[in-house]
C-alpha positions, -999 to +999 in steps of 0.1 A: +000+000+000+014+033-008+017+057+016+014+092+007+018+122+032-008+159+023+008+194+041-017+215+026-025+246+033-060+247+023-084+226+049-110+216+023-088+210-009-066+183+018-098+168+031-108+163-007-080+148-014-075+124+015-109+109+011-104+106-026-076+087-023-083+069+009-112+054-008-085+043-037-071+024-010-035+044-006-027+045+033-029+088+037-022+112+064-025+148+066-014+178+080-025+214+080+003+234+094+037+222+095+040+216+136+046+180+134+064+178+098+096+164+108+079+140+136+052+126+107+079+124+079+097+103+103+070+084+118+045+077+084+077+074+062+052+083+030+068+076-005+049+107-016+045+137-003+022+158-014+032+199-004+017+237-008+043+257-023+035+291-010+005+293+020-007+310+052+008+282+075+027+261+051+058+271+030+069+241+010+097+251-007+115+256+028+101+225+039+115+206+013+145+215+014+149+197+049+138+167+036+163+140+029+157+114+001+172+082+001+171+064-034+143+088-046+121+087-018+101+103-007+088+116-040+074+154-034+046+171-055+043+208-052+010+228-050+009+260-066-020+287-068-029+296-099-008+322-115+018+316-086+054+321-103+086+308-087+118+329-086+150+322-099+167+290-074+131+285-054+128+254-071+152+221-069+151+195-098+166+174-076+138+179-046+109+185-069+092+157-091+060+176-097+043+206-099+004+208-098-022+237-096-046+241-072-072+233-072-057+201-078-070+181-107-077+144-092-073+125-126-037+140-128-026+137-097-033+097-100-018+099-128+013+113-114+013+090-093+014+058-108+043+077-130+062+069-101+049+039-083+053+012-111+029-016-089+002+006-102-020+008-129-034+040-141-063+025-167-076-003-132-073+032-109-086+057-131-121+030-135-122+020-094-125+059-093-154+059-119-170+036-097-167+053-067-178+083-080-208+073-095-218+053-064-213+089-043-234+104-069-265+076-069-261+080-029-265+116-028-293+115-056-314+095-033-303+113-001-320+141-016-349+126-033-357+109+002-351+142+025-356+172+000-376+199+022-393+212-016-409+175-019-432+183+014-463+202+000-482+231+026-519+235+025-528+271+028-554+263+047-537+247+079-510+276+085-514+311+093-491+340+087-473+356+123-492+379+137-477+415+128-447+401+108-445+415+072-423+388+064-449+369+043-426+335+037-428+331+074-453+305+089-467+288+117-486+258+119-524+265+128-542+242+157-566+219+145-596+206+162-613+170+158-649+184+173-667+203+145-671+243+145-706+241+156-703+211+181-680+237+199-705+267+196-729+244+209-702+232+241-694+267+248-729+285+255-734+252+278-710+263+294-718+297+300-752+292+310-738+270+339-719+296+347-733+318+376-726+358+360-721+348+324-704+373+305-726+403+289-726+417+253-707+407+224-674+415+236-666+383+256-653+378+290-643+412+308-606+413+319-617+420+356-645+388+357-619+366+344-596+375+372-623+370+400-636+336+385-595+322+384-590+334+421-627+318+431-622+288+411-587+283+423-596+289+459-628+260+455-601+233+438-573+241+465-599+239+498-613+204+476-579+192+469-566+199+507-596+179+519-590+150+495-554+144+505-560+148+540-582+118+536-552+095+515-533+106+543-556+092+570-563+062+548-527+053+547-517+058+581-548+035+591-536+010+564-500+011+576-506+009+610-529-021+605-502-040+584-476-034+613-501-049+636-507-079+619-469-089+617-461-085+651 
């Protein structure tokens, strides 16, 4: 298995690349600032390493230069922006085996690679990457036929717009009810006649009656509720009391 070392400088062009090529079935490891270079280079021994020339965190041509080969190896592939020109001595032909642009093009660096690692087979690589990629692609088609938000239809009729919001693409979901619109008509005049000082007019409850029937209703419930467990109480002391008696 080859093993190839990224120092790149961009985050999402390395993870790219790792996965890629992880999923080829080359043994990869990365690194996003140059920290623990030497300790890696040492550790991984990669036969290729793959380096941004000129970046924010990483210079590759200095690293490079540190590096020693022994009998060719490790091969090194630079990364160069677009447009990026190199002065005269920045770049070793002895150090250097390949230049690429970023954004790296995939096909070419594999093919780059099997330049130099003679166990493998461009055409056999090249068609195991056809085949992943169109697997990825018939995943993520059905990933977003089965979760697409547009495939879930609204009916106007069960949401309402926010109250005072202009926004008009905002919604909330209105409450339905399974008792029909007159069943509930019917339920609530019931109830007011039971009630003993209905409210008068059109307008509803008044603010004040509501108040004084919560504080009355709440007072009745307590004084019922206070009475109720004061009776469990009883009830279980006389129960407990009688199942202490019977085992002595």
């Amino acid at each position: 298995m080859v093993r190839i070392l990224l120092v790149i400088d961009d985050y999402n062009e390395m993870i790219y690349l790792q996965t890629l090529l992880k999923k080829l079935g080359f043994d990869v490891d990365s690194l996003s600032n140059t920290r623990k270079f030497a300790d890696t280079l040492l550790g991984f021994n990669p036969k290729i390493v793959i380096i941004t020339a000129h970046g924010k965190k990483i210079n590759g041509l200095e690293l490079t230069s540190s590096i020693v080969r022994r009998n060719g190896l490790p091969r090194i592939f630079l990364i160069k922006n677009q447009g990026q020109v190199f002065g005269n001595g920045e770049l070793s032909d002895e150090k250097i085996d390949r230049i690429l642009e970023s954004p790296v093009n995939f096909l070419n660096l594999v093919k780059c690679i099997c330049e130099f690692e003679t166990s493998l087979n461009y055409e056999n690589i090249s068609l195991k990457l056809s085949n992943i990629m169109t697997s990825d692609k018939l995943e993520k088609e059905v990933d977003e036929k089965e979760y697409n938000i547009n495939d879930f239809s609204r009916d106007e009729n069960e949401i309402i717009h926010i109250s005072g919001n202009s926004d008009k693409d905002k919604f909330i979901a209105k409450p339905t009810s399974s008792v029909p619109v007159d069943q509930r008509k019917e339920n609530y005049q019931n109830f007011l006649k039971k009630m003993e000082n209905p409210p008068q007019g059109n307008g509803g409850f008044i603010k004040d009656k509501i108040k004084d029937y919560n504080k009355k209703n709440r007072i009745s419930h307590k004084e019922e509720s206070i009475v109720e467990l004061d009776s469990h109480k009883k009830d279980f002391v006389r129960a407990l009391f009688s199942h202490l008696k019977k085992g002595s």
